[in-house]
N, C-alpha and C positions, 0 to 999 in steps of 0.2 A: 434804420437798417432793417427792425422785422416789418415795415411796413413795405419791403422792396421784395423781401424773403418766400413771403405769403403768396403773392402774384405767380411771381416766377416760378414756386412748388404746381401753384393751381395748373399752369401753363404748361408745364412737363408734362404733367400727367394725363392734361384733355390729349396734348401730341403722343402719349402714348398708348391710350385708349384707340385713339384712331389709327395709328401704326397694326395695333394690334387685332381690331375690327376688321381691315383687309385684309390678314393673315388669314388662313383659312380655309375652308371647302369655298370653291369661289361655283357658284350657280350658274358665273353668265352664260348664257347659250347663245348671244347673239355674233351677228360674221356680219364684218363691216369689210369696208374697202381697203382702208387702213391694214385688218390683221384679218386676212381670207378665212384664215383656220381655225377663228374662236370659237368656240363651242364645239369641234371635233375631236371627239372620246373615240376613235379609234387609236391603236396600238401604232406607233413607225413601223418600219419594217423593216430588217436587216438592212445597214449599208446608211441608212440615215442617220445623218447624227444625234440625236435624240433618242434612237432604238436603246430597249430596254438589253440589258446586260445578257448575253447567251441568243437575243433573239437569230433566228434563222430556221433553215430546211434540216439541221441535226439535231439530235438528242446529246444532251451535255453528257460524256462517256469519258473515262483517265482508265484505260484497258490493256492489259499485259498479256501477250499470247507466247505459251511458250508452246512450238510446232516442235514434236521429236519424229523419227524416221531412223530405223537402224542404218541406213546408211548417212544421214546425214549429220545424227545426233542433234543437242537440241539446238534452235535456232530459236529466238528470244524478240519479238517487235512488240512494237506497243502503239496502240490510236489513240489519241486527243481530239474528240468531238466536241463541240463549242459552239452552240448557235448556227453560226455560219463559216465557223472555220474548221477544217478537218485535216488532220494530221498524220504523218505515219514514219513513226522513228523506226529506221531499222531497214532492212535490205529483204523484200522474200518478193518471189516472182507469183507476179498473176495477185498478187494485194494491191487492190488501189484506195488510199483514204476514203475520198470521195465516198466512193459505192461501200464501204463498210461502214463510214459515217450515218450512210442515207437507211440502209439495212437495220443501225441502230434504232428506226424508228418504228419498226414491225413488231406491234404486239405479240405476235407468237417466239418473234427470237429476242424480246425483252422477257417472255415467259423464259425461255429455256433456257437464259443465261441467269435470270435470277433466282428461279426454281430447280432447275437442273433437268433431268428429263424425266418424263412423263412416264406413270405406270402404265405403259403398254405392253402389247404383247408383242414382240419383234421376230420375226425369219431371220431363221439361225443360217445364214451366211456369213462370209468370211468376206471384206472389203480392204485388208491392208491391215498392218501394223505402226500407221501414222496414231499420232494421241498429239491432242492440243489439249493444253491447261489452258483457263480462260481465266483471268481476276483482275479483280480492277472494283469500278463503281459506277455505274448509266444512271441517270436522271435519280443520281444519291442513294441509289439501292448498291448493296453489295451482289458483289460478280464473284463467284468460285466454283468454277463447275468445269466437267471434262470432256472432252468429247473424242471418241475413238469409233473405229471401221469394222469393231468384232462383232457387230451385227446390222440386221438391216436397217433398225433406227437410227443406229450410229452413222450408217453409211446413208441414210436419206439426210439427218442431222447436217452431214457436212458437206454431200453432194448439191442441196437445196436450199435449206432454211438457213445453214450458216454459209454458206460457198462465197459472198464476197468479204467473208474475213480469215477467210484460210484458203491457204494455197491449195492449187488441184493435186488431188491424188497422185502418189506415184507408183508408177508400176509394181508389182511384186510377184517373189518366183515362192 
């Protein structure tokens, strides 16, 4: 019996050696007819089954805006950017996912939302008493920042660099 024991251990273990040898960083680079796309080290792209998790045209974003308005009071939506899927729970007019999803990918309003605003010097005008709270987390950074019309950065802030994630201004007497 141990002269059956011996073989059969030897046996296992070449078969696991070489299980374990093609495990691995695998080099081949070659494309046969067989398999077109061996050796292509490009990423999928959204929409392919094999794309990598979040991949697409948005910045991955979980964003809560709370829009106040003395007439309105406050009004509470939230976007879900995800790769390729863009979301918007909640009812405000002139917000569309999409265009706030795609905005999430602008270096200067991923600035302003994770920094807050900029020490500049702003003209002292008057653009509304609208305030939006912004919190949430874009591409895993935290979001907590505010943005209001009581000067002209505030009112460039929401008229431009933020405008497809907040509603357009409302009139005021």
């Amino acid at each position: 019996m141990k002269k059956l024991v011996r073989p059969l251990v030897l046996g296992v273990l070449m078969i696991a050696v070489l299980l374990l040898s093609s495990c691995g960083d695998d080099d081949d680079t070659s494309t046969s007819a067989d398999n077109p796309s061996a050796g292509d080290v490009s990423a999928p792209t959204a929409g392919e089954p094999d794309a990598p998790l979040g991949a697409g045209p948005y910045a991955i974003a979980d964003l809560t805006v709370t829009y106040n308005h003395p007439d309105t009071g406050d009004i509470v939506y939230q976007f879900a950017c995800f790769g390729d899927t863009a979301t918007l729970v909640g009812e405000i007019d002139g917000v569309d996912a999409a265009q706030a999803c795609t905005t999430l990918t602008n270096a200067d309003v991923v600035d302003r939302l994770v920094n807050g605003p900029g020490d500049e010097a702003c003209t002292e005008q008057y653009g509304g008493p609208e305030t939006a709270a912004i919190t949430g987390t874009l591409d895993g950074q935290a979001v907590d920042t505010t943005v209001d019309r009581a000067n002209g950065c505030g009112i460039d802030d929401w008229d431009a660099l933020l405008a497809p994630l907040l509603p357009a201004p409302r009139p005021f007497s």
